[in-house]
N, C-alpha and C positions, 0 to 999 in steps of 0.2 A: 964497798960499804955494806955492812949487815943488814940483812932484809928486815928484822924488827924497825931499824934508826926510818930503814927509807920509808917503812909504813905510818912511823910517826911524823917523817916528813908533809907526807903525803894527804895524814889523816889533817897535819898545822894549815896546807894549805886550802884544803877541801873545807875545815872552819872556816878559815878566812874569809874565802869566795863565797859562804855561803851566809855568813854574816855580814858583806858586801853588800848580796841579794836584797838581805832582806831591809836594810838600810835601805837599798834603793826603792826598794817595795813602799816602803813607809813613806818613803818621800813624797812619792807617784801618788798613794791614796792620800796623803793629803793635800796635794798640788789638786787631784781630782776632787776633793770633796772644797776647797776652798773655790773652787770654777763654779761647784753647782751652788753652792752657797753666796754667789757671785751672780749666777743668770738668774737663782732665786729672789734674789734682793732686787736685780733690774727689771720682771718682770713684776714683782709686787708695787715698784715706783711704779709703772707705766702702767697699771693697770687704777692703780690708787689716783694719777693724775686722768685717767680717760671717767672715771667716777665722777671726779671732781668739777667737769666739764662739761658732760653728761647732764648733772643735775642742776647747773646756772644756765643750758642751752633747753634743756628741755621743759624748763619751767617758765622760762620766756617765752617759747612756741606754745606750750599749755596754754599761759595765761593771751597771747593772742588767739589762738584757738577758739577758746571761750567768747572772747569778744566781739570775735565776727560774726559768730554764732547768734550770738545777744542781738547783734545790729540787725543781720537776716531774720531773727524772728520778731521785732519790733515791727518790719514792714509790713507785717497784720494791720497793725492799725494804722497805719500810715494811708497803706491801699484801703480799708473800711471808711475814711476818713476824707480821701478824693473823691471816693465812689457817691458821695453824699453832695459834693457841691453839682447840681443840675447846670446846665450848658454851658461847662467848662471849655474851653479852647483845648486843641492839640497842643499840649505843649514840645514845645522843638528842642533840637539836642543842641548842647552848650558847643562854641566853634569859637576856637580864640588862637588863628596862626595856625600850628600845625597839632595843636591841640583839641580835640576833641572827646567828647561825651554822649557816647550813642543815646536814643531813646531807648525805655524798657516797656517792655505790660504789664500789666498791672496783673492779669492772671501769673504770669511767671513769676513776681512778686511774691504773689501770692503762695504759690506751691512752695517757691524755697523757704518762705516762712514757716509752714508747715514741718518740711524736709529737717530745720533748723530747730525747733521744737522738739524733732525725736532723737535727735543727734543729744541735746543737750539733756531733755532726759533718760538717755540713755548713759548717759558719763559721767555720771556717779562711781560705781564699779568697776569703770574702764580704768584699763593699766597707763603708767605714765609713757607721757609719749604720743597718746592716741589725742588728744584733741590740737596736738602739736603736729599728728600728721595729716588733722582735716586743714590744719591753715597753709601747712606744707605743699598740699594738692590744689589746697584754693578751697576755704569753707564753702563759696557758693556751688562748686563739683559734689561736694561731699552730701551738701543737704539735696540736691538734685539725686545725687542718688539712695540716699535715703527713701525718696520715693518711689523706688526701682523695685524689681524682683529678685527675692532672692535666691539663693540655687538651688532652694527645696521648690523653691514658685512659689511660696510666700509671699504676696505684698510687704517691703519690709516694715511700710507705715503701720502692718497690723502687731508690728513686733515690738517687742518692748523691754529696756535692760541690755545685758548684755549682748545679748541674740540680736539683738536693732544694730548694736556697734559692730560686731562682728560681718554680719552680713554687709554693712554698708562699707568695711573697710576691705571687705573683699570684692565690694563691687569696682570700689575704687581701683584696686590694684590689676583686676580683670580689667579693667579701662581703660587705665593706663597702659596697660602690655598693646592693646587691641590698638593702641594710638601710637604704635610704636616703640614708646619707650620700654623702663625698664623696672616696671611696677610688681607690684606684692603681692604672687599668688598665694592660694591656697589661706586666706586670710582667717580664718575663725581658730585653723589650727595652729597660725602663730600669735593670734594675740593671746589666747591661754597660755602660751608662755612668756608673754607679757612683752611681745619682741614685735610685735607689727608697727604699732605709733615708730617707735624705733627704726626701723627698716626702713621705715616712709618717710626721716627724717635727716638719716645718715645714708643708708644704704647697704648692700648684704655684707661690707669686709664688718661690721659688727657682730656679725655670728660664731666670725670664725674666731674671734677677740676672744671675745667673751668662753666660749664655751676649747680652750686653747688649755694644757698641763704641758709640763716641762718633762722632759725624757729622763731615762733612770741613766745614760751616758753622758760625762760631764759634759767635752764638747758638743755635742748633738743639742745638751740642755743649754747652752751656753748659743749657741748660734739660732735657737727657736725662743729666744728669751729677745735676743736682739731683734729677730722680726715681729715678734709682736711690740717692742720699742718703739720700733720703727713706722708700724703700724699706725699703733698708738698717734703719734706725731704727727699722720699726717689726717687722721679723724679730727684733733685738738686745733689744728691749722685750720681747718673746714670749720667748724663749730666756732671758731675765734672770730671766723669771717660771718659767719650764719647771724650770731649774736649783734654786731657792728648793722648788718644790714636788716635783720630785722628789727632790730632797736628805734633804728633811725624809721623801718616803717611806719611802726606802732606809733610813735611820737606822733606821725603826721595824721594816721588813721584818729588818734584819739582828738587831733586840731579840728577833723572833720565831724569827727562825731558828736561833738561837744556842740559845735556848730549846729550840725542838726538837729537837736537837741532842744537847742533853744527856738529855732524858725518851728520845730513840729508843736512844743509846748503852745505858742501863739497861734497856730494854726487850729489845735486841737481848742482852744477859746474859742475863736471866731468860729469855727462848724461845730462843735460838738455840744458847746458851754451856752454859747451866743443863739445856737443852732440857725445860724448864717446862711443856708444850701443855696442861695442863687447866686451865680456866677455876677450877672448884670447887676445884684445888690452890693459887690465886695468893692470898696474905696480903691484908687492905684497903689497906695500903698498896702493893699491886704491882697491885691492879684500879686505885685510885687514878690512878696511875702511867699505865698501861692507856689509862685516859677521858681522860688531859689529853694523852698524844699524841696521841691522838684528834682531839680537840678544836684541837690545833695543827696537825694538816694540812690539819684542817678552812679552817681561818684562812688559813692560808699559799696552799690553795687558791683562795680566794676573792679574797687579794691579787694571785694573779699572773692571776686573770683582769679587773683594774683596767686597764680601757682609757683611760691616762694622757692622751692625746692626741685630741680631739674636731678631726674636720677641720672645711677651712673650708667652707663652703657655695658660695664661689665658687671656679674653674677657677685662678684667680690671684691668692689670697686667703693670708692667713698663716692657720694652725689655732692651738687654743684650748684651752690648759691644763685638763683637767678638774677643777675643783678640788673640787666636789664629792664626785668620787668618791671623790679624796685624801684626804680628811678625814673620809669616814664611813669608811674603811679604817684608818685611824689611829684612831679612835672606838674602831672597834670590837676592835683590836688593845690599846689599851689597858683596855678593860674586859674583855678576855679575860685579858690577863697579871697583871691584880689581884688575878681569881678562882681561878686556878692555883697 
């Protein structure tokens, strides 16, 4: 065969093959660009549903936050207002079965009220999340430490704004470590990025969520699209459960509150209005009166020191509904308001 014909052979099948190539080339790049434009869409869902989640969990914890907060700083006048009736009896702590309701003092009362005061004017400016991660730890911890030092040696009571949340969320989280757990250091420089309430509410796999890009290799992007998925689902799990349990607390905290409410308004007649101070002057129905607000601060104290929120053990780990604690508060709030 003439060597021109075999070159034209040769040149037909060296087209061929290489218009094959490139066939197969085209295939590839979009088999690859439909992958990434595939973990791009999965991670945009999973990140649009942990948002979604986020903002119905965390507004719940906020708005309890706030309320315990409220509760601890009313016992100002609560305590100014015992401190007035002259030779009041000891009163004893509620005992019903295997229920019980310690005594408190009236000084310590008194300080978390304070504690509670600066927390609450401090959280104006505070990022979401932050008064959701005082009720998380237990508001009565949080305003206790409020009154603490901060790591400049600042009194934090003398701090005010931002500087007061900061400090007290990093006392927290220094407190928590020091008790073992799995608490929030370094706190003033993550709540400026608006992540501490957060942390103390979920726990550290939210940093890596959040702050997570998909790779320029489709499967690489595809299988880091799935773990934050996956991720995702199991914070939405946690949060699904968080909501149910603290729902169901708040319900019962506001059954208490409400209650107290009313016994202090009566209370606040007879000593403050009436100005009633002797004990030996007060009717059995006004001592009566007396023992069950008592006994309702008592309660309500001991709820808002319920550390809702059990961290995780690991660095990048989801944390763990204390249900527990929930439930024997509930317990115990129920066999107190039957007695009353």
């Amino acid at each position: 065969m003439p060597i021109p014909l075999l070159l034209g052979i040769a040149a037909g099948i060296a087209a061929a093959v290489g218009a094959g190539a490139a066939i197969n080339g085209a295939v590839k790049m979009s088999e690859a660009n439909d992958t990434i434009k595939s973990a791009e869409t999965k991670q945009n869902n999973a990140l649009r549903k942990l948002k979604s989640n986020q903002e119905s969990s965390f507004k719940l914890m906020d708005d309890l936050g706030k309320q315990e907060l409220l509760i601890l700083k009313s016992f100002e006048k609560f305590s100014a207002t015992i401190e007035r009736i002259q030779g009041r009896p000891e009163f004893k702590a509620f005992q019903k079965g295997d229920v019980s309701i310690p005594k408190f003092k009236l000084g310590d009362l008194k300080d978390v009220s304070v504690g509670a005061g600066i927390l609450l004017g401090a959280a104006g400016g505070a990022a979401v999340g932050t008064l959701g991660g005082f009720a998380a730890a237990g508001a009565t911890t949080a305003a206790v430490a409020a009154l603490g030092t901060a790591s400049t040696g600042t009194a934090i009571a003398s701090l005010s704004g931002a500087a007061a949340t900061n400090a007290t969320l990093a006392a927290l989280g220094g407190g928590a470590i020091a008790a073992g757990g799995g608490g929030i250091a370094l706190g003033t420089t993550l709540l400026g990025a608006a992540t501490l309430g957060v942390g103390l509410l979920v726990g550290g796999i939210i940093f890596s969520i959040t702050g997570s890009s998909l790779a320029d290799k489709a499967d690489e992007a595809y299988c880091e699209a799935c773990h934050t998925e996956e991720k995702v689902n199991n914070i939405c799990k946690y949060l699904s459960k968080l909501k149910k349990y603290v729902g169901d607390f708040k319900k019962t905290l506001t059954s208490v509150e409400d209650s107290y409410k009313e016994h202090m308004e009566k209370l606040d007649q007879i000593v403050n209005v009436k100005n009633k101070t002797r004990w030996r002057n007060f009717s059995e129905e006004e001592k009566l009166l007396t023992q069950n607000t008592v006994l309702l601060v008592g309660l309500l104290y001991e709820m808002c020191k319920v550390k809702l929120v059990m961290n995780s053990r690991k660095s990048d780990g989801v944390n763990q509904v204390n249900v527990r604690a929930i439930s024997n508060a509930k317990a115990k709030s129920g066999k107190l308001l039957e007695n009353i």
